[in-house]
Structure formats: C-alpha cells, structure tokens
N, C-alpha and C positions, 0 to 999 in steps of 0.2 A: 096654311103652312108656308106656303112662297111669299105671301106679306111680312110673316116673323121672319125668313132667315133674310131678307133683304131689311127690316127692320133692324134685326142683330148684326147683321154687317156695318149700315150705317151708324147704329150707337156707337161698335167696335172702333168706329173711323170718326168719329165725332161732326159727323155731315146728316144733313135734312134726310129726314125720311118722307117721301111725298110720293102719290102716285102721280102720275100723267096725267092730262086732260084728254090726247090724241090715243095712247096706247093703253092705259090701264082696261079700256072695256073693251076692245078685242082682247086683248091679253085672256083677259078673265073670262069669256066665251070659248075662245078655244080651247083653255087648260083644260074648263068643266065639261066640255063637250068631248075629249080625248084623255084625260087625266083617269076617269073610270073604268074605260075599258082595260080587257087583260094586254098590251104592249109587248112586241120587242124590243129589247134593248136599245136597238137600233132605232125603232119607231120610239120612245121615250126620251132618247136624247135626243131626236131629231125636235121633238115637240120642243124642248126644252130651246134650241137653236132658236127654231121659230119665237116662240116668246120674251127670249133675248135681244131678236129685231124687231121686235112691236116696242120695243120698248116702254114698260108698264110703271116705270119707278124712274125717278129726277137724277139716284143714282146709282151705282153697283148694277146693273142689270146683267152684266158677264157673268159676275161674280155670282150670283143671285142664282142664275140656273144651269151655271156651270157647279159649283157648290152642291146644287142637287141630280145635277148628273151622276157627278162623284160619286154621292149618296147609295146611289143607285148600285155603282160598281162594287162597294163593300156589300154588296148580298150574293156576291159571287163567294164560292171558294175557291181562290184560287191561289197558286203559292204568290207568296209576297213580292218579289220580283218583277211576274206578270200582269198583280193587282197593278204596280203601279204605273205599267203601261196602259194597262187596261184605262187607268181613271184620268191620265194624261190624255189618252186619244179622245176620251170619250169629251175632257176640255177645251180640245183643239174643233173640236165637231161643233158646239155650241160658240165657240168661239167665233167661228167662222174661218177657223187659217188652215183647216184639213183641207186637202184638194183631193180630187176625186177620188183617186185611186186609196185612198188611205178610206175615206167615207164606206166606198165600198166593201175594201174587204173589212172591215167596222160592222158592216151589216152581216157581210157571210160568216165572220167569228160569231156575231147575236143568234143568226139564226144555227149554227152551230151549238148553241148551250142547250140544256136538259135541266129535267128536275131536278137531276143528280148535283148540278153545278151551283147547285141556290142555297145557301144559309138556310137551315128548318129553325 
C-alpha cells in the first residue's frame, strides 16, 4: 500500500518512482514490524514520521506518509472544521515542523479518542 500511493504520487507529478538503496529496507522492516499491530493514532503517525526520515523512495517521501497519515484522520468522526485540524497536525508531525508541545498534546487528543470517535 505505501509503494502505490508513493507510486501514484510520482505518476501524478511525472517523476521516477524508485525505492532507495540505503532506506527502502529499514523502511520496509519497520512498517511490517509496527504496521500490524492495533496503534494509537499518535503511535501511527509517529511510525509514519519515522519512515519519512528512512527515507524509502528517490521521491515524495513527505508526501507519501503524510498522505497516509491524513488517511488515517478521515476514520475519525469528527465535525469538518476539526477534521481539518486534525489532518494538518497530524502533517506537520510527519513532517517533522511540530514542536513539542503541539506533538504532545497530538498524543493526549489520540489517546483521548474511543470507539465512539472512529467511522464503523
């Protein structure tokens, strides 16, 4: 799934789609090793950060698991306004340009959601 939407970005943008030599195989060790288990929000985008800075792809790598951060934030319900804070911070986290204080309370809003808060 993260090879296509970094694949579909680079067609979108008409740039090489290539994995790395140095970052695609951590990339790919971590996702599979953390990707399965059940995640907080906060731990999900974190993962995604992380694999951001491995850098796994020649290009879009922001884009690539910020994109799927996002993702993530549409299985909230939340009103429209909020999603789109919600799907901002959670880009600025992956990004790397959150600073602490934003990170954190990131995590205390995650660990704040319920079943109640998730798309069925």
């Amino acid at each position: 799934m993260v090879v296509a939407v970094n694949a579909a970005l680079c067609q979108a943008k008409g740039v090489l789609h290539r994995r790395t030599s140095d970052g695609h195989e951590p990339t790919r060790k971590l996702w599979e090793e953390q990707h399965p288990r059940l995640l907080w929000l906060d731990e999900a985008v974190d993962l995604c950060r992380q694999c951001h800075r491995l850098a796994p792809f020649c290009n879009f790598n922001g884009n690539t698991f910020a994109a799927i951060a996002r993702q993530l934030t549409q299985e909230l319900r939340l009103p429209a306004d909020q999603a789109h804070v919600v799907r901002s911070w959670a880009g600025h986290i992956v990004a790397g340009t959150a600073n602490e204080e934003e990170i954190s309370q990131f995590r205390h809003f995650s660990r704040g959601l319920t079943d109640g808060d998730l798309k069925k």
